[in-house]
C-alpha positions as CSV (number, residue, x, y, z in Angstrom):
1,X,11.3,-15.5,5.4
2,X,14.6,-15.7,7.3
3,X,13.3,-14.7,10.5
4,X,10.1,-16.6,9.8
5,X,12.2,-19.6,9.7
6,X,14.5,-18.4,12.9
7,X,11.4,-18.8,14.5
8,X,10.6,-22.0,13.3
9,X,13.7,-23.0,14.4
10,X,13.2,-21.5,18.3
11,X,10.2,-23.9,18.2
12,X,12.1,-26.8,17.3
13,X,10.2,-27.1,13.9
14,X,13.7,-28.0,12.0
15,X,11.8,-29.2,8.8
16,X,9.4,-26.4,8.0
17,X,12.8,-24.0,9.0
18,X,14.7,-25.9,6.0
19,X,11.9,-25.7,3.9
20,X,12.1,-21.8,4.3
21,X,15.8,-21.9,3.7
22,X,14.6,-23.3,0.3
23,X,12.4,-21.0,-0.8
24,X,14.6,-18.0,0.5
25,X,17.3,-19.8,-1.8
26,X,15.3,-20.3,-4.7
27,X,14.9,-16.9,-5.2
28,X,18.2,-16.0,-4.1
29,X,20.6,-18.6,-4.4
30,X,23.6,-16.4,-3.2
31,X,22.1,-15.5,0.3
32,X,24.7,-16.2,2.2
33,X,22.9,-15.8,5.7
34,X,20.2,-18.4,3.9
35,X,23.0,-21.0,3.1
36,X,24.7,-20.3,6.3
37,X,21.6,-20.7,8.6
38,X,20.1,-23.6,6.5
39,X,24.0,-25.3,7.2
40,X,23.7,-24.8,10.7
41,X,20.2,-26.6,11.0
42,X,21.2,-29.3,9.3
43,X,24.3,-29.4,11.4
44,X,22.0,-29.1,14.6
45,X,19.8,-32.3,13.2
46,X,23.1,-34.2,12.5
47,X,22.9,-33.9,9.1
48,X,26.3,-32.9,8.5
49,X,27.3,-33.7,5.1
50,X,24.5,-31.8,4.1
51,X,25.7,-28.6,6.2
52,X,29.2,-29.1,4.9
53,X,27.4,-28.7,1.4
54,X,25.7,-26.0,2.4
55,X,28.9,-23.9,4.1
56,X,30.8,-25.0,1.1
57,X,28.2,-23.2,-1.3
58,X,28.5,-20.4,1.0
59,X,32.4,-20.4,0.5
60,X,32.2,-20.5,-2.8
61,X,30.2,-17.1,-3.0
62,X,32.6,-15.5,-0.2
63,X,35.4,-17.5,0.3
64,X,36.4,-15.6,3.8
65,X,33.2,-15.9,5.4
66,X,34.2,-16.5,8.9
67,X,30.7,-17.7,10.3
68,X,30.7,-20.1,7.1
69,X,34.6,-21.4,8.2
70,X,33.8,-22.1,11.1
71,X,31.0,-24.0,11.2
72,X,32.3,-26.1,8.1
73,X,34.9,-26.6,10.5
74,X,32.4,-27.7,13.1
75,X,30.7,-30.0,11.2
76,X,34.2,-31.6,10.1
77,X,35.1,-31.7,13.7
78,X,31.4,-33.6,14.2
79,X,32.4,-36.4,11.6
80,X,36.2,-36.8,13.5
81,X,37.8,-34.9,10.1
82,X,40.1,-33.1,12.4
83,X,43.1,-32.1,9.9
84,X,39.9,-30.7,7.4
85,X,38.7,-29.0,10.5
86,X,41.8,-27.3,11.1
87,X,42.2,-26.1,7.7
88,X,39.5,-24.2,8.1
89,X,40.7,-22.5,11.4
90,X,43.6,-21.7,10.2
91,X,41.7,-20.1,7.1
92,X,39.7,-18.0,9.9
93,X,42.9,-17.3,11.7
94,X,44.4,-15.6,8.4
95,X,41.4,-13.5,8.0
96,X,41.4,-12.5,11.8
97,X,44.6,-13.8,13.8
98,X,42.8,-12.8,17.0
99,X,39.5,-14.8,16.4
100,X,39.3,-16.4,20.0
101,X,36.8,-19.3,19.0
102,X,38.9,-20.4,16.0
103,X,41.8,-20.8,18.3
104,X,39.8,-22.9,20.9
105,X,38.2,-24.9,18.3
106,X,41.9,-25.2,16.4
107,X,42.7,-26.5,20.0
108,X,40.0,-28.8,20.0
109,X,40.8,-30.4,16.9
110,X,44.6,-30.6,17.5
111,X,43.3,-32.5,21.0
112,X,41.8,-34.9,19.3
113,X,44.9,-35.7,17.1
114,X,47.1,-36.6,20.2
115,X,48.6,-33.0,20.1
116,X,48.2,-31.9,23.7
117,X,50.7,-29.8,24.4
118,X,50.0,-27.5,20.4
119,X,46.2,-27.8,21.6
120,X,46.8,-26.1,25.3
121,X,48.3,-22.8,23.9
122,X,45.6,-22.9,21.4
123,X,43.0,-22.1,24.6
124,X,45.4,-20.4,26.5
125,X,45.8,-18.3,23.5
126,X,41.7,-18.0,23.1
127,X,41.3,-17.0,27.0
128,X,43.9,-14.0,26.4
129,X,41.9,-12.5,23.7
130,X,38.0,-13.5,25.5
131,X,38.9,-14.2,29.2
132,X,35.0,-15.3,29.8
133,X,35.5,-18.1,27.0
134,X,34.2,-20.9,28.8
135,X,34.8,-23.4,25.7
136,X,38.3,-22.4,26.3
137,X,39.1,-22.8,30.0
138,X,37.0,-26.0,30.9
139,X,39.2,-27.5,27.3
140,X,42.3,-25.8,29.1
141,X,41.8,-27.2,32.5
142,X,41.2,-30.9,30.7
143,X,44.0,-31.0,28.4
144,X,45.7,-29.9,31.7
145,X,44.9,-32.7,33.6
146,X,45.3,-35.4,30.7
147,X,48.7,-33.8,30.3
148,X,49.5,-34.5,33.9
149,X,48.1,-37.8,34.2
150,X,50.2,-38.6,30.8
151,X,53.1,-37.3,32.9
152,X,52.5,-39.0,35.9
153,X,52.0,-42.4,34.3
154,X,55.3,-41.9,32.7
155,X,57.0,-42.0,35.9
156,X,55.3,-44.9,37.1
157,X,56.2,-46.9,34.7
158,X,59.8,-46.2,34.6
């Protein structure tokens, strides 16, 4: 049923792809690949309270599930939770310090907050562990340039 509903999902048949999550989780309701996936739908249809409910389930079976950390983190990012968010990087981070799309996403978050300078070795730290990160250097090369132009305004207006 998983894959039928991976299919479902390549189709863009979101609906029928939850309704398989269901079933596979009425008859299993500790599949953590079922909770996981059916989170991530709901994430992709902007449902995410839904998909935090369904990572959270997923935590509470395996609390170090990276794949269900980060996408709970995500789905906080989506809804502007960034400090939640970063909790649950960091949680990733503990679990694998080297995790190079926790960092960037940690960076992300921390970017949002105002917290430039913490998010920038955040990416740089992400492209020295996955140098084809792409997430990573186009965020570098933007908090970067905001960085400067924060500088730069500085001086004008002294």
């Amino acid at each position: 049923m998983l894959s039928e509903a991976y299919e479902c999902i390549e189709d863009g048949d979101f609906e029928d792809a939850l309704s398989l999550y269901d079933l596979v989780l009425k008859n299993d309701p500790v599949n953590i690949s079922a909770l996981i996936d059916k989170g991530v739908t709901l994430q992709n249809i902007g449902r995410t309270k839904l998909a935090i409910r369904s990572y959270d389930k997923a935590l509470q079976i395996f609390p170090t599930n990276i794949d269900a950390l980060l996408n709970k983190g995500t789905a906080l990012h989506s809804n502007q939770q960034y400090a939640d968010a970063i909790k649950c990087y960091e949680a990733v981070l503990k679990i694998d310090k080297n995790c190079a799309m926790a960092l960037a996403y940690k960076g992300l978050s921390l970017g949002e907050t105002g917290k430039l300078q913490d998010a920038l070795k955040h990416f740089k730290k992400a492209l020295s562990i996955d140098k084809e990160f792409d997430l990573a250097s186009i965020s570098k090369d933007m908090a970067q340039d905001l960085l400067k132009s924060i500088k730069e305004n500085k001086i004008k207006t002294q």
